[in-house]
C-alpha positions as CSV (number, residue, x, y, z in Angstrom):
1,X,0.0,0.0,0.0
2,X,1.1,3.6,-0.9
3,X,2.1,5.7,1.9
4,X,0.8,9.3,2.1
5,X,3.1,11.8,2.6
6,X,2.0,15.4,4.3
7,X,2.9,18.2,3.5
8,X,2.7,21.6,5.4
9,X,0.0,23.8,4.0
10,X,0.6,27.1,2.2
11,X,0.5,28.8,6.2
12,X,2.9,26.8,7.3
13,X,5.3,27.7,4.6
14,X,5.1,31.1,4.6
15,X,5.3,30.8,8.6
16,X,8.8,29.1,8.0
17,X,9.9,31.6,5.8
18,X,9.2,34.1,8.1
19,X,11.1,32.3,11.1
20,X,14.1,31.9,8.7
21,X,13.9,35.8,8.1
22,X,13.8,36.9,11.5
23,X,17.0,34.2,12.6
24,X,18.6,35.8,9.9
25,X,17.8,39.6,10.2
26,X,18.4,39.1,13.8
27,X,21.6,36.9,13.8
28,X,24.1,39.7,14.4
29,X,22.3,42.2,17.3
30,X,23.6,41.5,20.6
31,X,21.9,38.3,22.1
32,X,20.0,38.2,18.6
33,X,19.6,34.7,18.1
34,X,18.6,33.6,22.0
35,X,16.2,36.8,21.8
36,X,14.6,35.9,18.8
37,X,14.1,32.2,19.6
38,X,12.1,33.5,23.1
39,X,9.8,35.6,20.7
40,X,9.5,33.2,18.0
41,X,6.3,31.9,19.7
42,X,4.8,34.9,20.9
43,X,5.2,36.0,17.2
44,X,3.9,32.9,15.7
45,X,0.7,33.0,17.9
46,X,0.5,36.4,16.8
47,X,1.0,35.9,13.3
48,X,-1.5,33.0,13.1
49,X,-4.6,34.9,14.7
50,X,-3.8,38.5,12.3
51,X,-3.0,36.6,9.1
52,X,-5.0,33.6,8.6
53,X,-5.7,33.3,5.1
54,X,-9.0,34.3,3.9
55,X,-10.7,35.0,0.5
56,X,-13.6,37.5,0.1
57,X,-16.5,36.1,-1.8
58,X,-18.3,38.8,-4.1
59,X,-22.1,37.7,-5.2
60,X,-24.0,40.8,-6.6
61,X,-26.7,40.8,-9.1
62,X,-26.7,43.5,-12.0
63,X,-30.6,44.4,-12.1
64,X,-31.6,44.4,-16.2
65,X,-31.6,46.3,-18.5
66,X,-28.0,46.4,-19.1
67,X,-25.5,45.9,-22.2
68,X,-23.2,43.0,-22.0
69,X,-20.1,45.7,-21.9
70,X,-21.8,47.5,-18.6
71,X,-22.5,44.2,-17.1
72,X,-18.5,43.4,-17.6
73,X,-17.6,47.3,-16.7
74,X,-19.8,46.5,-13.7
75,X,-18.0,43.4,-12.7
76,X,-14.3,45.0,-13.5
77,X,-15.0,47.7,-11.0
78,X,-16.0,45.7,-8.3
79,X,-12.9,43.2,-8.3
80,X,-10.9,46.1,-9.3
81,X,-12.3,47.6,-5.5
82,X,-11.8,44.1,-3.9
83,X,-8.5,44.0,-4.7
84,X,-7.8,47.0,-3.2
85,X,-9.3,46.6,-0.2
86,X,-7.2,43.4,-0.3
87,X,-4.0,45.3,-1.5
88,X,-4.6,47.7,2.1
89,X,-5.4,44.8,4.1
90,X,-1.9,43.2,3.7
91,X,0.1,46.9,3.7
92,X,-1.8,47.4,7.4
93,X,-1.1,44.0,8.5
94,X,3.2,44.0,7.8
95,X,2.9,47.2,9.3
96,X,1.0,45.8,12.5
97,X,3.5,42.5,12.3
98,X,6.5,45.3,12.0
99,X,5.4,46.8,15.1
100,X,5.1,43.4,17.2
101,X,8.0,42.6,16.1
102,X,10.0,44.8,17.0
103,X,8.3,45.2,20.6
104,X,8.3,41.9,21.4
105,X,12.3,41.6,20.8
106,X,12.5,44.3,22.6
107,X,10.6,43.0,25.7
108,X,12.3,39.3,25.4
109,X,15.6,41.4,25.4
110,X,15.3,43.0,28.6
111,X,13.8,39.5,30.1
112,X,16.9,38.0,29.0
113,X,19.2,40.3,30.0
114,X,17.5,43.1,32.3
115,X,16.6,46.6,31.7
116,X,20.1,47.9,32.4
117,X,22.0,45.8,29.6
């Protein structure tokens, strides 16, 4: 019998890539690599409930009497504003990841090393 084999879903990936970033961004700042082990979870958790993946289903219905160019026209617009609203959606979220980040070393620092390091 064939064995299955798993493989991590397209979360779990991206997650990786992520941890593999931030060992390497942070390999070189004092303490950088213990630091950024300790936060690694806190980030992940945090990570997992701001970014899990979603898709935005659009049903409308284009009342008649309308060409077949307005009805497309119509539909064009409508992704076109979906895709922005996705577009600002992921710009606000790195920004809000960027922020954790960057408070949560912090924090792990001085719980590593106390506030007068």
């Amino acid at each position: 019998m064939a064995q299955i084999i798993q493989f991590p879903g397209l979360e779990e990936r991206e997650w990786h890539g992520i941890e593999e970033d931030l060992r390497r961004d942070f390999a070189d700042l004092p303490d950088g690599p213990g630091t950024i082990e300790e936060c690694l979870p806190v980030l992940r958790e945090h990570w997992k409930a701001v970014y899990p993946a979603f898709s935005v289903p659009v049903s409308y219905e284009i009342p008649e009497p309308v060409s077949e160019a307005q009805r497309e026209a119509i539909a064009s617009a409508v992704s076109a504003g979906v895709n922005a609203v996705a577009a600002q959606l992921r710009k606000e979220r790195a920004r809000s990841f960027a922020a954790i980040i960057g408070s949560e070393y912090k924090a792990a620092y001085f719980r590593r090393n106390g506030p007068h390091v």
